[in-house]
C-alpha positions in Angstrom: 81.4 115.1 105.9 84.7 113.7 107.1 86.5 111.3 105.0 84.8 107.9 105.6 88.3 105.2 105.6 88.4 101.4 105.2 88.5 101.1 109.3 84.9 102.6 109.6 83.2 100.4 107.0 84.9 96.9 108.5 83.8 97.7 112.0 80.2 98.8 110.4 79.9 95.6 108.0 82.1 93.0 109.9 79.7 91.2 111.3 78.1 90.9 108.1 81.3 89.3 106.1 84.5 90.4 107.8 86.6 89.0 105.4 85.3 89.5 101.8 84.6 93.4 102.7 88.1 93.7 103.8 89.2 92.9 100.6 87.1 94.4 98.6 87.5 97.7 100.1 91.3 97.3 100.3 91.7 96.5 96.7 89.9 100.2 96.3 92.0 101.7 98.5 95.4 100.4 97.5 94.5 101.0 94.0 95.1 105.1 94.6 97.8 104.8 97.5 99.9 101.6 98.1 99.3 98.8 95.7 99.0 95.2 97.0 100.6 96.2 100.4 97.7 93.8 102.1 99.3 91.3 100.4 102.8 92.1 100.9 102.7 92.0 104.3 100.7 89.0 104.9 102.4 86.7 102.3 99.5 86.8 100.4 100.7 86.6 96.8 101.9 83.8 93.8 105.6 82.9 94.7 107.6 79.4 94.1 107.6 77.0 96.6 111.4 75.7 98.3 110.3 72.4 95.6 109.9 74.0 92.6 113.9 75.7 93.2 115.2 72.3 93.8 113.9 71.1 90.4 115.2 74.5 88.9 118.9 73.4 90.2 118.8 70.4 88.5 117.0 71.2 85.4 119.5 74.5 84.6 122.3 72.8 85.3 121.6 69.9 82.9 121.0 72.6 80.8 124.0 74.2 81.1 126.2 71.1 80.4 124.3 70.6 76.7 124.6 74.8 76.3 127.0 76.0 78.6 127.1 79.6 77.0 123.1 80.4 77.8 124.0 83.0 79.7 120.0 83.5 81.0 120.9 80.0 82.6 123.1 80.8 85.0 120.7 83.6 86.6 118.3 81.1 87.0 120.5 79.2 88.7 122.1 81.5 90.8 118.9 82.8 92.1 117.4 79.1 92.8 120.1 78.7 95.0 119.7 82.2 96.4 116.3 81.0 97.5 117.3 77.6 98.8 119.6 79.6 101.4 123.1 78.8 99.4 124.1 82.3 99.2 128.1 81.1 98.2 126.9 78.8 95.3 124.8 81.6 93.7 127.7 84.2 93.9 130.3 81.2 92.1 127.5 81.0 89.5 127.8 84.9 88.9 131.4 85.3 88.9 131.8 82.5 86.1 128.9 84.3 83.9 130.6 87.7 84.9 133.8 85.9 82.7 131.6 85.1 80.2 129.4 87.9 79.7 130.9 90.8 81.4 129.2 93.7 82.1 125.7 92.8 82.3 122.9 94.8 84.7 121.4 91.4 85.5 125.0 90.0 86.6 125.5 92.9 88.9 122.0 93.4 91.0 122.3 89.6 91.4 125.3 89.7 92.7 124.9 93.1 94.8 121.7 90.8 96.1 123.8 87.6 96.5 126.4 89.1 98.6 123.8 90.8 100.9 121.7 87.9 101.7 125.3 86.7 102.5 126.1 89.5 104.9 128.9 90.5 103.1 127.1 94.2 102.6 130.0 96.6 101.4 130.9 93.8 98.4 127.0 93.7 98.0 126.9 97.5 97.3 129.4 98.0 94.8 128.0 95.6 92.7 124.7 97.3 93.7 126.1 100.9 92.4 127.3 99.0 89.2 123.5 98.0 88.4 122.5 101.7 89.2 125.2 103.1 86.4 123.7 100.0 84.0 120.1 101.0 84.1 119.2 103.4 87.1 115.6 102.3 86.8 115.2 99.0 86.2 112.9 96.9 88.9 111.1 100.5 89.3 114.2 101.7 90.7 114.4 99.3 93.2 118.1 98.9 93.6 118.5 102.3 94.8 116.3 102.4 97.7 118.1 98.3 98.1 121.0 100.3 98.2 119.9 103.0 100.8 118.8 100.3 103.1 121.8 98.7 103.1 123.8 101.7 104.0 121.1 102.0 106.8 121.9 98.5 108.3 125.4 99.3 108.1 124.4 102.8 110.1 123.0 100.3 113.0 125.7 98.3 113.0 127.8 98.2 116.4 131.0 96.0 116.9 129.8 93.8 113.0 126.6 93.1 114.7 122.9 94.4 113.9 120.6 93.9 116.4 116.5 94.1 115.9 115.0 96.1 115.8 116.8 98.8 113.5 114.8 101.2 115.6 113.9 100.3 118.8 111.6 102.9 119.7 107.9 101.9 120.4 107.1 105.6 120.6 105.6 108.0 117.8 109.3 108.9 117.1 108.6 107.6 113.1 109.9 111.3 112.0 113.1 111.4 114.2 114.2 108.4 113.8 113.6 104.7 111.4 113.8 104.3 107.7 112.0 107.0 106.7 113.0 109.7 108.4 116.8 108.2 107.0 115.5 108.6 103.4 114.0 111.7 104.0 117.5 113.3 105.3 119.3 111.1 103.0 117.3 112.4 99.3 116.0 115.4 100.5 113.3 117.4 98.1 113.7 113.8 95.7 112.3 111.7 98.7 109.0 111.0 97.7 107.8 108.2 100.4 105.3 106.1 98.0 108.5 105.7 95.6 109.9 104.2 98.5 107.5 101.8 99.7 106.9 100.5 96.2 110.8 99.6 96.2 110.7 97.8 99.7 107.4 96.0 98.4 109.4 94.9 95.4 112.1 93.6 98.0 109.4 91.6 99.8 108.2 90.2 96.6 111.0 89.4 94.8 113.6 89.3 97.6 113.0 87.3 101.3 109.0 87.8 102.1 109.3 86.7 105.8 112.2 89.1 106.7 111.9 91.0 109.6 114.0 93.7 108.2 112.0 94.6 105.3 108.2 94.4 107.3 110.3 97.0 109.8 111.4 99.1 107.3 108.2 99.0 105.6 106.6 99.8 108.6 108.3 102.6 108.8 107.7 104.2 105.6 104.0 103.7 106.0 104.0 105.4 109.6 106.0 107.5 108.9 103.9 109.7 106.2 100.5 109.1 108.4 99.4 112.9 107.7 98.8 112.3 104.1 97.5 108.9 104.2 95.7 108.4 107.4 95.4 104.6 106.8 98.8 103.7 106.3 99.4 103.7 110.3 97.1 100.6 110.3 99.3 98.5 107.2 102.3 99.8 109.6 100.9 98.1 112.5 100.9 94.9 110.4 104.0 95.3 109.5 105.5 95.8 112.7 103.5 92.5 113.7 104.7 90.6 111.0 108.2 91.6 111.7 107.6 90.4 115.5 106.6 87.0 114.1 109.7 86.9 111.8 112.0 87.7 114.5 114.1 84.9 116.0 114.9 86.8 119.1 112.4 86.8 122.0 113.6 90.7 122.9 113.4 91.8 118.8 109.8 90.0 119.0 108.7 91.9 122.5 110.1 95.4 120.8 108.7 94.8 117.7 105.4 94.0 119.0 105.4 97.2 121.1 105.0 99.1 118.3 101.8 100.4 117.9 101.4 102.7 115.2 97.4 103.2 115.9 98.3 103.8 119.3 100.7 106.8 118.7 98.8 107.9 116.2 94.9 107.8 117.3 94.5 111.5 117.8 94.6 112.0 114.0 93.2 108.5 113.1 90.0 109.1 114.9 89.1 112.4 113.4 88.5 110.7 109.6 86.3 108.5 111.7 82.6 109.2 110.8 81.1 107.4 113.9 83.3 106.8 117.1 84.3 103.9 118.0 87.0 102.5 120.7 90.5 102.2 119.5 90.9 99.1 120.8 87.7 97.7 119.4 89.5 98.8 116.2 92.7 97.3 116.8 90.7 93.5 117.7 89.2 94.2 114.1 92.3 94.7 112.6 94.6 91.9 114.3 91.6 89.2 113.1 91.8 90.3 109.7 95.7 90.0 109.9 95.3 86.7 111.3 92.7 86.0 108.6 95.0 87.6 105.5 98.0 85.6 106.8 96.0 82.1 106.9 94.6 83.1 103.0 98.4 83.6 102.4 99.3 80.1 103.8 96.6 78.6 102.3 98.0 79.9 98.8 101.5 79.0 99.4 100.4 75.5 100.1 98.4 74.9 97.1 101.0 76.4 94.7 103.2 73.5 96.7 101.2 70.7 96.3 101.1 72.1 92.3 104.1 71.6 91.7 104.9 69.4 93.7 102.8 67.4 91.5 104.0 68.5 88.2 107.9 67.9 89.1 106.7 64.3 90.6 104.7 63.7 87.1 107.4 65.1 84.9 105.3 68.0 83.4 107.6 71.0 83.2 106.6 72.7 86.6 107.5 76.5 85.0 104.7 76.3 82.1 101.9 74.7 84.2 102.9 77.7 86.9 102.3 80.4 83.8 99.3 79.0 82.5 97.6 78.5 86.3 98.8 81.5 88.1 100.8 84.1 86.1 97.4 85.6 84.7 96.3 86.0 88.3 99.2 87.7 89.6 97.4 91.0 90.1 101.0 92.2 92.1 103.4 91.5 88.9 100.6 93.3 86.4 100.9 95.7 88.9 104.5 96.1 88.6 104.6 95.6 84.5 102.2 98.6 84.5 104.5 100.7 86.8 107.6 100.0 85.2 106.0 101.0 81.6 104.6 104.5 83.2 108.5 104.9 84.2 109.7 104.4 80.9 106.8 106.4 79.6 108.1 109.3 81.8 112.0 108.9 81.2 111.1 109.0 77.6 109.0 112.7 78.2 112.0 113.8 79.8 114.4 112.9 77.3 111.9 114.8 75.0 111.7 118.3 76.7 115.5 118.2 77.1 116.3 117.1 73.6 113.9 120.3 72.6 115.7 122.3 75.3 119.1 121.7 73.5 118.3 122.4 70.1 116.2 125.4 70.9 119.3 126.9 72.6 121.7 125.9 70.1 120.1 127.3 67.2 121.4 130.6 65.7 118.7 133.4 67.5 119.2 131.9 70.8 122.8 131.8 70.4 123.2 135.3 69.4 120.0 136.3 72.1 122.9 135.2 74.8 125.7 136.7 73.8 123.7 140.3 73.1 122.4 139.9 76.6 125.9 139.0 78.0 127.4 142.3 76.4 124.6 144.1 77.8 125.3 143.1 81.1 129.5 143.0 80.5 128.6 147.1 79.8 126.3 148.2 82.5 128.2 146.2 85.2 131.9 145.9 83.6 133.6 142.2 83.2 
């Protein structure tokens, strides 16, 4: 029997409970391909709200006057005023704890970060490539595929402008051209696409959720490697949307909205379709359940507002009632804890074999093994 995917069972069960099944089977499916990219794309996970920064700007810099050598302060600060849009403020804060404690990973992918929210993208990288050398790996190795996108905005960059889309094209053109087909050429045999999209997922969380750059992007990693995972053209679809919405631009909205990954790609999509049914029926199905995942999202957002709002207006320390409420929930960030130990987990097996590797070829047999079989070789073929 052909492969029975998330799209058949909501148009089957949707008039039953649209919603709830959604979920439920999306939670199954992202569990074995793209974690939480649902979520991701609609907003739909615990984040701060714009009130909860403010009270963060005042409560590390009192902070800082009583203790001004806690150097954990001043990334707090920095990035609080990262997220309240004062790019310039955030990069000051870094340059003095730079003086203070030089040499720091956290100093540098702030700063690399900083500078690119700031448009200032070749200062943003070199701080960028400092965090690399520091700790190639850290944030699931999120700083290198940062670091690849940047060099791809710079790529579409014409006369110091970038204009939106990155990659205009409506078409299926998401293996000649877009962010993946960039990583692709640009790694080569190390491009491995679900790396990728758990790095630009980390952006999105940790970063600017509502940029139009990263859904784009995003949407092109998960279009891009449709033959292996035939539902990733619908997520891309909701990217691209979300992008649309992001967009400032009426033309960047029109072009972004134009793409239609489950257009381009229906051939393939309907064949792991048990029973047929009408793409656009399909497509109405999915664009509710966006519009459904993105209200859940909103709905979140405001309650974690009105939260602390509440805490800071009460003067309960707003960053321990947050732990104790929602931390625990956060099914992204135990996600991400989990990842990032199977990465150490595997730098550590590596580390292993090679150690094993070195010591078996430096002991005495091997040693003489290689230089019997270079005189063997020196003999029959001469030096």
């Amino acid at each position: 029997m052909k492969k029975i995917t998330i799209l058949f069972y909501l148009i089957v069960f949707s008039f039953i409970n649209l919603a709830c099944l959604w979920d439920r089977d999306t939670i199954t499916f992202e569990s074995e391909n793209f974690p939480s990219t649902l979520e991701m794309i609609t907003g739909n996970f615990i984040r701060h709200s714009p009130e909860f920064y403010q009270w963060r700007i005042q409560d590390r810099e009192a902070k800082l006057k009583t203790n001004p050598n806690q150097w954990n302060y001043y990334d707090d600060l920095a990035v609080a005023y990262d997220k309240t849009g004062n790019h310039t403020k955030a990069i000051e804060l870094m340059q003095q704890k730079e003086k203070l404690h030089p040499n720091q990973y956290e100093t540098y992918a702030n700063l690399g970060t900083f500078y690119i929210h700031n448009k200032q993208y070749q200062e943003g990288l070199k701080y960028i490539d400092k965090a690399i050398a520091i700790n190639v790996n850290a944030h699931f190795g999120r700083e290198i595929y940062q670091k690849h996108l940047v060099t791809y905005l710079l790529s579409k960059m014409k006369n110091g402008n970038i204009t939106l889309p990155l990659n205009p094209y409506a078409q299926n053109h998401y293996h000649q051209t877009g962010f993946h087909y960039y990583l692709k050429k640009k790694q080569k045999d190390q491009y491995k696409n679900s790396l990728a999209i758990f790095g630009v997922m980390g952006m999105i969380k940790f970063g600017k959720h509502n940029s139009p750059i990263l859904m784009e992007v995003l949407g092109d990693l998960l279009a891009g490697d449709s033959k292996s995972i035939p539902n990733a053209p619908y997520f891309a679809y909701m990217a691209y949307q979300q992008a649309g919405k992001f967009a400032q631009n009426a033309t960047a909205k029109q072009l972004y909205l134009n793409k239609n990954p489950i257009k381009n790609q229906w051939p393939t999509l309907k064949y792991h379709l048990v029973k047929r049914v009408p793409r656009k029926q399909i497509q109405q199905y999915v664009d509710k359940e966006l519009a459904y995942e993105v209200q859940k999202g909103q709905l979140l957002a405001q309650q974690i507002k009105r939260d602390e709002t509440h805490w800071i207006t009460t003067k309960v320390n707003p960053e321990t009632q947050f732990d104790q409420k929602y931390l625990k929930k956060d099914r992204i960030q135990q996600y991400m804890d989990w990842q990032e130990k199977q990465l150490k987990k595997s730098e550590n097996r590596l580390k292993k074999k090679l150690d094993m590797k070195i010591t078996k070829d430096s002991t005495p047999d091997s040693t003489a093994k290689s230089v019997k079989k270079k005189t063997d070789i020196t003999q029959r073929y001469g030096s």
